[in-house]
N, C-alpha and C positions, 0 to 999 in steps of 0.2 A: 215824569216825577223827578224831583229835586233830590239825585242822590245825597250830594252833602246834608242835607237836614234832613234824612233820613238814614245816612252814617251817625249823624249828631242823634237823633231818638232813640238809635239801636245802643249807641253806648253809654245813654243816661238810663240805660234800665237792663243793662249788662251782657245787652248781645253780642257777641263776637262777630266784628266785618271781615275778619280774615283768621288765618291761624295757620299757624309752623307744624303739617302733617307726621308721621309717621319716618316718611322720606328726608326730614329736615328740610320742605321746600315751603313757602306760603303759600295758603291756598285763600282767595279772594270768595266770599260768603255772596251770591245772586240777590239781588235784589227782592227776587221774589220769596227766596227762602226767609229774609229778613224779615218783609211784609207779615209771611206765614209766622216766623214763631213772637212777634209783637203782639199777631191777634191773640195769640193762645196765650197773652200774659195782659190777656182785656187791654192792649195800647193799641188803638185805631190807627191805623196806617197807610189804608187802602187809596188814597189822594193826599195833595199836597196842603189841601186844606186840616186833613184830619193829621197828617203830622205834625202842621203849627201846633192846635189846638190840644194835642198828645203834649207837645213841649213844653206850653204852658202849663200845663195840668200835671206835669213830674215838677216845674217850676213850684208851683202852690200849695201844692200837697200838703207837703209840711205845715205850713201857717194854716190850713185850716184846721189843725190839730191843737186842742189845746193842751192835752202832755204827747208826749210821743206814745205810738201804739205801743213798743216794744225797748226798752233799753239792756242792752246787753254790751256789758263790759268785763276784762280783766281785773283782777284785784291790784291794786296799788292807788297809786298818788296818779292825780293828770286827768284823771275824766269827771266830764259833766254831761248834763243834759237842760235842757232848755223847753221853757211853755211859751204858748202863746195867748195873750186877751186881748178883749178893744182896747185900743192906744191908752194909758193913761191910767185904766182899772189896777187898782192894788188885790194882789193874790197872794195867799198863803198857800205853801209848799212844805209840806213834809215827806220826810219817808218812813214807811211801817216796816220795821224788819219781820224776818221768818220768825223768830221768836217770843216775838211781841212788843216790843218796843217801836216810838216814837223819836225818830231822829230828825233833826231840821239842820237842811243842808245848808252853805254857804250861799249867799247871791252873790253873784262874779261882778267887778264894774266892767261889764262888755259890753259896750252900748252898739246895738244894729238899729238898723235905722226902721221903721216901721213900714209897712205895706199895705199899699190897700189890696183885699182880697171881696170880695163879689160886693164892692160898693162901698166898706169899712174898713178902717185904719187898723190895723191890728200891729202889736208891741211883741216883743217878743226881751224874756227876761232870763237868763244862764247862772245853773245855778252848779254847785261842783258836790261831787259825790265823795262822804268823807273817806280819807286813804284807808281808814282801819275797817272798813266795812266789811264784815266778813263774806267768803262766797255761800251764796243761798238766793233763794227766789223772794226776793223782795215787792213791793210796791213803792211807788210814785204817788203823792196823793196831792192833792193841788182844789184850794177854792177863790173864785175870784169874788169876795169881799164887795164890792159895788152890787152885783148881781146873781151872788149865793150860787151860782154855779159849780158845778162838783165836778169832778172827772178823777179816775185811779187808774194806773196802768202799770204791767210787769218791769219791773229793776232787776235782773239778773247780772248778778257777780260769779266770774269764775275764777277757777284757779289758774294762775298764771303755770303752775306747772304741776301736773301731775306723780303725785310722791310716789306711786305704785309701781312707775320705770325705775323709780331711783334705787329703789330695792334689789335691783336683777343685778344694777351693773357690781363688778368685779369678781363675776363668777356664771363660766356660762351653762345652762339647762338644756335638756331636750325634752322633746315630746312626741307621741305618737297623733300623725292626720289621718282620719279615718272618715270610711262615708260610711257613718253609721247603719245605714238601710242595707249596705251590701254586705253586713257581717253578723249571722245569724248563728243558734247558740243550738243544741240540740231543743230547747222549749219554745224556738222563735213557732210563729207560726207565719212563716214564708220571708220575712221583714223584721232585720236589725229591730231592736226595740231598747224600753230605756233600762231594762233587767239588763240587756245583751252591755250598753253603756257601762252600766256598774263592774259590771264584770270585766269589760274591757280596763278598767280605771283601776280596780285588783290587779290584775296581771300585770300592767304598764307600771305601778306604782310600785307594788311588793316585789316581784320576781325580777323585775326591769331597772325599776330606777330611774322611771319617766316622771317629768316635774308634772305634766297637763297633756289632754289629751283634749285633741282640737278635732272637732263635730262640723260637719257640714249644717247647713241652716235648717234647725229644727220646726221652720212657723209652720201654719197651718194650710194645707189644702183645701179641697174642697170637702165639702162637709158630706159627701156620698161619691160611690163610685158613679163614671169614672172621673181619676183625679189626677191630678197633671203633676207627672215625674220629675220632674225638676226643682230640687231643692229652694233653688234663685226664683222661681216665679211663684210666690205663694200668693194666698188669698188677703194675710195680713202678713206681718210681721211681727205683728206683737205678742199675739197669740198663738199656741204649740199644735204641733199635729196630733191630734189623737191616734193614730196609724203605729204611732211608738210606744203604745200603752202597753204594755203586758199583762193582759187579762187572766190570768192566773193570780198575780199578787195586790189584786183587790181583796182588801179584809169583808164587806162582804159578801164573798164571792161564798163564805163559811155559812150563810143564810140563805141560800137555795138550796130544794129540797133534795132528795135522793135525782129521779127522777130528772132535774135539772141539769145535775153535777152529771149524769152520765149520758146525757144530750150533749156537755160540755167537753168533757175527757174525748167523747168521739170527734168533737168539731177540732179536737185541737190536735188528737191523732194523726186527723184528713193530712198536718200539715209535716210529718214526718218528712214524707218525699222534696215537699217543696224545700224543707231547711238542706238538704244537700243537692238539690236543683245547681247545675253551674251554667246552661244556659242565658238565664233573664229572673229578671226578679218581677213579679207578677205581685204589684202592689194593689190590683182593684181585688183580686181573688182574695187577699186577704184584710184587704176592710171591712170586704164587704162581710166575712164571717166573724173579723171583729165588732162589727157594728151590731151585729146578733145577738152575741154574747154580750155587750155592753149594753145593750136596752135591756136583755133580762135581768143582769146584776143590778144595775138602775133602781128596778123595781123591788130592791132589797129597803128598809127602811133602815133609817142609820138609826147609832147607837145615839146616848145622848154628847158624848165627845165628840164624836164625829160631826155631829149636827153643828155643833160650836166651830168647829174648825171650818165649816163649809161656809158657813155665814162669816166667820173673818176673810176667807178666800174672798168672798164675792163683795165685800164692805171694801177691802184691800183697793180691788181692781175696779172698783167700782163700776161708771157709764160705761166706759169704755166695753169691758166683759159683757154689760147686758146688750150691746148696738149691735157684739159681735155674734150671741148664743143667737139675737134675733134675725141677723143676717141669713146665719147659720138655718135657721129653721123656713124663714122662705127659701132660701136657696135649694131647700130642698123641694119645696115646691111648686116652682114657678124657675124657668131656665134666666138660670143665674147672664147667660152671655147675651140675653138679649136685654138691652138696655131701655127698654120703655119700662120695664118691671120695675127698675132702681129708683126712675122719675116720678111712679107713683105710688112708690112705698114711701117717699119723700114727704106726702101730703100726712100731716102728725095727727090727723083726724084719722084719715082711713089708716094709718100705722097703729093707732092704739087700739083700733077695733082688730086687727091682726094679731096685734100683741095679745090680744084677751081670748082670741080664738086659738091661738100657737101656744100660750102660756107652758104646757107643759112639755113640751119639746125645747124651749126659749130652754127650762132650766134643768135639762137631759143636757143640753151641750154647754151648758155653765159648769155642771157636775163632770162632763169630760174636762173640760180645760181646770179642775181642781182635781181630777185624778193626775194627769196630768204632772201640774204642779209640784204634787205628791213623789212621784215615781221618778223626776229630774230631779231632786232634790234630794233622794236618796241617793240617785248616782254621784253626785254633788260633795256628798256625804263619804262616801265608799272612796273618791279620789283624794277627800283631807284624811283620811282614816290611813289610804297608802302611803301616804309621806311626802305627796306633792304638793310643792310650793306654790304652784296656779292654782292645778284641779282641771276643771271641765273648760276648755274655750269656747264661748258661741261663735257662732257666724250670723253676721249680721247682712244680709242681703242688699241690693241696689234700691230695690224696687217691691212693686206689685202688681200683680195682671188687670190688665186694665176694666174688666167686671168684675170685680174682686171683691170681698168684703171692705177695706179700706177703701176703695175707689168710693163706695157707696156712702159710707160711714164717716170718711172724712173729704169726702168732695171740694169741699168748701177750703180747702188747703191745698189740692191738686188743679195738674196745667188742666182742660181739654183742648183737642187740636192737633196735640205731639205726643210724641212717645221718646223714653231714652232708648239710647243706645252707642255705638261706637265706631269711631269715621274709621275707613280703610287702613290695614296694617301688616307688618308683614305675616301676621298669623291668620289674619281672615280680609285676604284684599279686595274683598266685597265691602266691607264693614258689615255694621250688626245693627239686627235692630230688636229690641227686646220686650217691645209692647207692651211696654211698663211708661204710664202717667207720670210723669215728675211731681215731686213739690213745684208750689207757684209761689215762687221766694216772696214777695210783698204779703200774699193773703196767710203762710205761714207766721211771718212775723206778727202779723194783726192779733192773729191766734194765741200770740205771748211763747208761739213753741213748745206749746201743749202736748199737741200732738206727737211732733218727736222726741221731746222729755219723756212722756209718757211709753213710747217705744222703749227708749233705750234702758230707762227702769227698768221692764218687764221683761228685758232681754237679760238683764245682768242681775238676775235676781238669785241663780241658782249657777252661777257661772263667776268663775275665778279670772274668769278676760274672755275680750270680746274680740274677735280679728271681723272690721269691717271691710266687708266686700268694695271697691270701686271709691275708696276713702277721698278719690281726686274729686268724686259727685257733689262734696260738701265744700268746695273751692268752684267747683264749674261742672256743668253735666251736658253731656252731648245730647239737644232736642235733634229732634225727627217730627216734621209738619207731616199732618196724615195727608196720605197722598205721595208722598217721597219717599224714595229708597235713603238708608244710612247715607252715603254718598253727601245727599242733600240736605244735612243738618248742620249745623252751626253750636257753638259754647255758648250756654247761659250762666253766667257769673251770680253766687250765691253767697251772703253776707258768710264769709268762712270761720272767721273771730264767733260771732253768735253759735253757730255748728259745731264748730270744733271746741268751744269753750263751755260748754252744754254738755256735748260728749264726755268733756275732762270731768267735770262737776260732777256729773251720775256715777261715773268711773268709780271718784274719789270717792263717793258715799256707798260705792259698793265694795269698797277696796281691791278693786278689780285692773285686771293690765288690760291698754288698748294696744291695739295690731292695726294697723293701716294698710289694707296692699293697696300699695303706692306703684303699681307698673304700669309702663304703657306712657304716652306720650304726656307730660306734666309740666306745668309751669316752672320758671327756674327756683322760688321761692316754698315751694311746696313743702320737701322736702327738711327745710330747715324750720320751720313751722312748726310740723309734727314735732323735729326735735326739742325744739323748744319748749313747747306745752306737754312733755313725756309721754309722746307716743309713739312707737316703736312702727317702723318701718318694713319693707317685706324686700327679701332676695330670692333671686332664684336663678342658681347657678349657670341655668343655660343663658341667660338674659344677661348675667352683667359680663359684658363684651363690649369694648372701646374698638377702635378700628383697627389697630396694628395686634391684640391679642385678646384673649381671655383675661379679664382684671386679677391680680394676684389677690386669692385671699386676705392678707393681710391687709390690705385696702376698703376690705369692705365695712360699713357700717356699725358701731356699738350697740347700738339702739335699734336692733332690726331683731326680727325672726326670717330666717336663714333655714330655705330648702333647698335639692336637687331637681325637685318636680313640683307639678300641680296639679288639681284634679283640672285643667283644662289642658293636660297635655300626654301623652302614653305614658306610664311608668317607666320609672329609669330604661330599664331593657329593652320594652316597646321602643322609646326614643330613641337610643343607640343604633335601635337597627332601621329606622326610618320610617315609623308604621305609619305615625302621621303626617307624613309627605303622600305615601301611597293612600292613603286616606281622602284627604284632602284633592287627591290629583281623580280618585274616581268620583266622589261627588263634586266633581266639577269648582270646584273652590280655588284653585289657584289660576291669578291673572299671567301668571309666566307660567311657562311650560315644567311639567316634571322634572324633566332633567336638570333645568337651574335650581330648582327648588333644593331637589342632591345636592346635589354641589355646593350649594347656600347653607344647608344644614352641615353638610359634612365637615366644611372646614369651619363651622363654630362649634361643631361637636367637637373636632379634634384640638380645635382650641382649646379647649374645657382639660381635654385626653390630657395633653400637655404641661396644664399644670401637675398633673399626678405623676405623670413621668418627672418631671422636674424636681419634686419633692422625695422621689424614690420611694413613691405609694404605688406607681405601678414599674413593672420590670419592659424593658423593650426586648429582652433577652430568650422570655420563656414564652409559650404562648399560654394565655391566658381565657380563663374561667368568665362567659357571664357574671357569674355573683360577682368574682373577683374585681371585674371592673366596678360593679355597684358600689362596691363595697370602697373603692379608693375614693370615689368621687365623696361618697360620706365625709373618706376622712377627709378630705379637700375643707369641705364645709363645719370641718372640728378644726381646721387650721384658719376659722376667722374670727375676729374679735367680737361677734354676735352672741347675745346675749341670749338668745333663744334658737335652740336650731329645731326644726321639727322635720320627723324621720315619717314619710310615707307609711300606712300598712302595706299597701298593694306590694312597694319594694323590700318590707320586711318577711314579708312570704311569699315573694316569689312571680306573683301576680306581675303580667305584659298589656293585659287589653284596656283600651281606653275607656274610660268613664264614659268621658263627655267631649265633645266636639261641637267648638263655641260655631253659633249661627248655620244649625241643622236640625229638621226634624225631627220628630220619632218615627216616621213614615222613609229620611235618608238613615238614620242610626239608633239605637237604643240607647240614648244618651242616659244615663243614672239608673240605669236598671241593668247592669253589669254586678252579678254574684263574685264575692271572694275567692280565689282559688289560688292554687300554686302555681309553678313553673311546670310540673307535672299536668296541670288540666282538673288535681283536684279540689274539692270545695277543701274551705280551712272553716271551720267552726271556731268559738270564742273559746272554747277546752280545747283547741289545739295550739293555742298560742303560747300556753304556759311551757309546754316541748317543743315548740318549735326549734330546730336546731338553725336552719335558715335566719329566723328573727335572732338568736343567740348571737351567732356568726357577726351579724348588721351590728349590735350593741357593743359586740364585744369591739368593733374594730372604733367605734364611740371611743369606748374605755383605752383602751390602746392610745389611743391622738386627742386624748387631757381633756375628754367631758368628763367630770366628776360625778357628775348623777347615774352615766351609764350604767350599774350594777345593782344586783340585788340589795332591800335595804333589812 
C-alpha cells in the first residue's frame, strides 16, 4: 500500500496521521488504524486502487453539487458561497431569510476555470453573502434558467461573539455542582429528582448567594429498568430522564381515586429508608415503582388547559419527540442492544404498522417527556426567583450508547465502525473508550445540522447555561475502530466554525452562558477560539501546573469557570489524601507502579498546598483541620480572575468518596451511584443544606476572598 496517498486521503477528510500525546511526544497513527476509521467515514481504502478513486471522489464532490449541502458562516463582511451548472447555463441565486424576506446576493468576478465532471463541463459561479445579514438559519436558493432546475440548501449565520459571556466579565459568581441523583430530599423516592433541584436552587440562591447551580447531564435513559447509571451515556440527548419526575407534583395526580392515592402514599412510604440509604443509590428500584405510579396517573384525563399545553409541547418538539416516545415504546419491547431490531424498525412500512399497534404507549412517554418539561422548568423558575444571574446549568454530554435511541433515530448522521473515546493519559493510562457512535462530520453537514441544532435547543430550553462535556469533540474527537483498544485510535477533525458557531447562535437565542471543559490534551488554537466566540473555558486547580510549580492564580483565565475538583476525580479531601491513586493502583489501571503514582500526585498536590501557604490562606505553623485545608484551596480559586467559580456539593458537606472513576465498570466500581453524606458517613438531605454549618463555613471563606455573591440575598 502507498503510504503517501494514503497519508494524502487521511488528511483530505481530517484524519490525524500522528499527534502530540499526553506525554508531549508524537505518536505516528498505523496504517491500519487509518484504513479502519476512512471505512467508517464510507472512504474506501482497503487498496491502492480504491484510495486513488477515494481522492478523486473528495476531488469532485463539490462540483457535483449544485449549491453547497450546508453553508455556515460568522456574521460580518468576507464570506461567500459558490454553485455549480453546465458550463455556460445562466442561474438565478437568491437567499430567503428566517423572516421572510428575498435577498440577492452579489456575483463575485471570480472566474475558476470549469470541470469536467462524469463527461460534462460544469461552471462554477461565487457569489458574496451580504455583511448585514443577520445570524439565523437561512436558505440558499438557486435556479438554472436554461433548464429550470431548482435546488435550496441551509445558510447559516452566527454570532461572531456570544453577548452572554460579556455580561459576567467584571464581576465574579459562584455556583453550586451537584450530581443531582445523589442528593435526595425527605419526599425523594430513593433518586434526586427535579422537586429535590428546585429546592436545591432555593437554598443555593436565598440563603447562599449562588449565581447557578450546575446539574450533571439530565438526558434520558433507558425507557425500563434496568438503566444504565451513568449520566454521560444516555439514550439521547435531547430528551430528559423521566427518573427525575416527582410524582407527587403531578396536577393530576388530584384525579385518582381514594383507593389509588393510598396505593400511592404506600409506594412512596416504601421509599423512606431508601432517601437516607448512604451505601448506593438503587436507581432501577425506583423507576421501576416510578413507572407504576406514572402509567396510573397517565390514565388521569387532562383538564381542558392542560390538554392545550400538551399539544403545544409535542407541536414544539415536534418529529423529533415522536421518533423518540416510539423508540421508547419498542425498546421496551424487543432488546434494545441487539441491533437487528433497529434495522428493521427502519423499514417505514413495517414502523407504521408498529406505530398503530404501540400508539398508546408512543404517547405515555410523549406525556413523560412533557411532565418532564414541566417540572425543569419550574426548577428553572425557583433559581430566577432566588436571585440568580444563570439559574440551572445543563450538561451536555459527549455522546450516546451505541443502541441508543439516537443511534436508531439519527443513524443517518452517525460513524459505524468506531466508537469515541480517549487516547492514554496521565489519569487513565490505558486510555478510554466510551462506546459512544460519533457524528460522521460530512453526513451531519448534508443534514444542514439539524440534528445538533435541534439538540442543543432542547437542552437550553429551561437552562440559564450549558457546560459542554468534552467541548474539544466539536474541533476533533478521538475515533476508536471496533476491534481496537483506545490505544489504537486516531483524531477526526470536524468543521469547528459550523459547531461551535451553532452552539453560539442557540446560546444566543436562549440568552444562555456556554462552558466548555476544555481539558486534557488540545490543539494550540482551541482555546483562543472559545474566547473569541464567548465561551468560557474550564479550570481545575489540580490540573493547571506548568513544570517548575502550580500556575499562580492570578494567571489564570477571565473567561473560565474555575473549580478545585471534578466529578471525575475524589472530592477535595478524598484527593488530598490520595484515594484515587489507591484506587486506580487496585483496579489495575496504572501503567507505572503505585509508589510513582505517590510521588506524582504528591508533589502536584503540594504544588497546589503552596500557593495557599504563600498567600497566608494556610498557616505552616499550626497543624491543621481537613476542612481547613479545603477551605484555603477555595479561597486560592476566589484569588483568580475567573468569572465563574463553581464550589462542589460533595466538598460543601463534607462528602470524601468518589463518584466516578473514568474507564471502569459497575462490576470494578459503583460509579454515579454514590449517596450524599458528610465527613461523619451521614446522608445529607436537601433540608439539611439550609443549616449546614460545613457548607456555611465553604461560603463564608468565598465571602472572606472578594466573591460578592457568597452571602445571603
Amino acid at each position: 500500500m502507498n503510504t503517501e496517498r494514503l497519508t494524502e486521503l487521511a488528511h483530505r477528510h481530517g484524519v490525524a496521521t500522528s499527534y502530540v500525546g499526553w506525554d508531549e511526544e508524537t505518536h505516528d497513527v498505523s496504517a491500519e488504524t487509518l484504513v479502519a476509521v476512512l471505512t467508517a467515514l464510507d472512504v474506501p481504502a482497503d487498496s491502492p486502487e480504491e484510495i486513488e478513486e477515494s481522492i478523486r471522489e473528495v476531488d469532485e464532490r463539490p462540483w457535483r453539487e449544485f449549491v453547497p449541502a450546508v453553508t455556515v458562516v460568522t456574521e460580518g463582511g468576507g464570506n461567500t458561497f459558490w454553485v455549480h451548472v453546465p458550463h455556460g447555463n445562466l442561474v438565478k441565486v437568491w437567499i430567503a431569510t428566517e423572516d421572510g424576506r428575498d435577498v440577492a446576493p452579489e456575483q463575485l468576478d471570480a472566474w475558476v476555470d470549469p470541470r469536467e465532471i462524469d463527461g460534462a463541463l460544469v461552471g462554477r459561479a461565487t457569489f458574496a453573502i451580504p455583511d448585514d445579514l443577520e445570524p439565523g438559519y437561512h436558505q440558499i436558493k438557486a435556479l438554472d434558467l436554461d433548464d429550470s432546475t431548482a435546488s435550496s440548501a441551509p445558510l447559516i449565520v452566527t454570532p461572531r461573539r456570544l453577548h452572554t459571556a460579556d455580561r459576567l466579565l467584571g464581576q465574579q459568581r459562584w455556583g453550586l455542582a451537584v450530581q443531582l441523583y445523589s442528593i435526595r430530599s425527605a419526599d425523594s423516592w430513593g433518586v434526586g429528582d427535579f422537586a429535590d433541584l428546585t429546592g436545591i436552587c432555593e437554598v443555593a440562591g436565598s440563603a447562599y448567594g449562588a449565581d447557578f447551580v450546575q446539574v450533571n447531564p439530565l438526558h434520558a435513559a433507558q425507557p425500563h429498568p434496568p438503566i444504565e447509571a451513568s449520566p454521560y451515556l444516555p439514550v439521547t440527548r435531547r430528551f430528559l430522564n423521566p427518573i427525575y419526575i416527582r410524582v407527587t407534583d403531578i396536577p393530576e395526580l388530584d384525579g385518582l381515586s381514594k383507593s389509588q392515592r393510598k396505593w400511592l402514599d404506600k409506594l412512596a412510604r416504601g421509599f423512606m429508608g431508601e432517601n437516607t440509604a448512604t451505601d448506593r443509590i438503587r436507581r432501577n428500584k425506583s423507576y421501576r415503582a416510578k413507572l407504576e405510579a406514572l402509567e396510573l396517573i397517565y390514565g388521569v384525563p387532562l383538564s381542558p388547559a392542560r390538554k392545550t399545553a400538551l399539544r403545544e409541547f409535542r407541536k414544539r418538539e415536534g418529529k423529533g419527540l415522536k421518533r423518540f416516545a416510539t423508540w421508547c415504546a419498542l425498546a421496551e419491547r424487543y432488546d434494545a442492544d441487539d441491533p437487528r431490531w433497529q434495522d428493521k424498525f427502519l423499514d417505514p412500512t413495517y414502523l407504521k404498522k408498529k406505530r398503530r399497534k404501540l400508539a398508546r404507549r408512543i404517547d405515555f412517554h410523549i406525556w413523560l417527556q412533557w411532565i418532564c418539561d414541566e417540572q425543569l422548568a419550574t426548577a428553572a423558575h425557583a433559581a430566577e426567583s432566588a436571585g440568580m444571574s444563570v439559574g440551572v446549568m445543563a450538561d451536555l454530554a459527549v455522546g450516546v450508547g451505541r443502541h441508543s435511541a439516537d443511534a436508531w433515530a439519527l443513524g443517518h448522521v452517525l460513524a459505524s465502525g468506531a466508537t469515541v473515546g480517549a487516547p492514554p493519559d496521565g489519569f487513565n493510562q490505558q486510555g478510554q473508550g466510551w462506546d459512544q457512535p460519533p457524528w460522521h462530520p460530512r453526513r451531519l453537514a448534508e443534514a444542514g445540522y439539524e440534528p445538533y441544532r435541534d439538540m442543543i435547543r432542547t437542552v437550553l430550553r429551561h437552562a440559564g447555561g450549558v457546560r459542554v462535556d468534552h467541548i474539544l469533540g466539536l474541533f476533533r474527537l478521538w475515533w476508536i475502530p471496533d476491534g481496537m483498544g483506545p490505544a489504537g485510535g486516531t483524531y477526526v477533525h470536524y468543521d469547528s466554525e459550523a459547531l461551535i458557531g451553532i452552539l453560539a447562535l442557540e446560546a444566543q437565542r436562549a440568552d444562555a452562558v456556554v462552558v466548555g471543559e476544555d481539558l486534557g490534551v488540545f490543539e494550540p488554537t482551541v482555546q483562543d477560539t472559545l474566547r473569541e466566540r464567548g465561551i468560557l473555558g474550564t479550570s481545575i486547580l489540580w490540573f493547571e501546573q506548568d513544570r517548575q510549580a502550580a500556575i499562580a492564580p492570578e494567571r489564570y483565565r477571565e473567561l473560565c469557570l474555575t473549580s478545585v475538583t471534578t466529578h471525575d476525580l475524589p472530592p477535595t479531601s478524598g484527593y488530598l489524601a490520595g484515594d484515587h491513586i489507591a484506587l486506580r493502583a487496585r483496579l489495575g489501571l496504572l501503567e507505572t507502579g503505585e509508589e510513582a503514582e505517590r510521588e506524582r500526585n504528591e508533589r502536584e498536590r503540594d504544588a497546589v498546598l503552596e500557593l495557599a501557604y504563600e498567600r497566608g490562606l494556610l498557616s505552616r505553623d499550626t497543624p491543621l483541620s481537613e476542612p481547613e485545608v479545603v477551605d484555603a484551596l477555595y479561597a486560592v480559586i476566589a484569588h483568580t480572575p475567573s468569572v465563574l467559580l463553581s464550589v462542589a456539593l460533595v466538598d460543601a458537606v463534607g462528602e470524601r468518596r468518589i463518584q466516578n472513576q473514568p474507564g471502569t465498570s459497575a462490576e470494578q466500581y459503583p460509579n454515579w451511584c454514590i449517596p450524599l453524606a458528610n465527613a461523619d458517613g451521614e446522608v445529607v438531605l436537601v433540608e439539611d443544606l439550609v443549616s449546614s454549618v460545613r457548607f456555611r463555613q465553604l461560603v463564608d471563606v468565598l465571602n472572606e476572598n472578594g466573591v460578592p455573591g457568597a452571602a445571603p440575598r
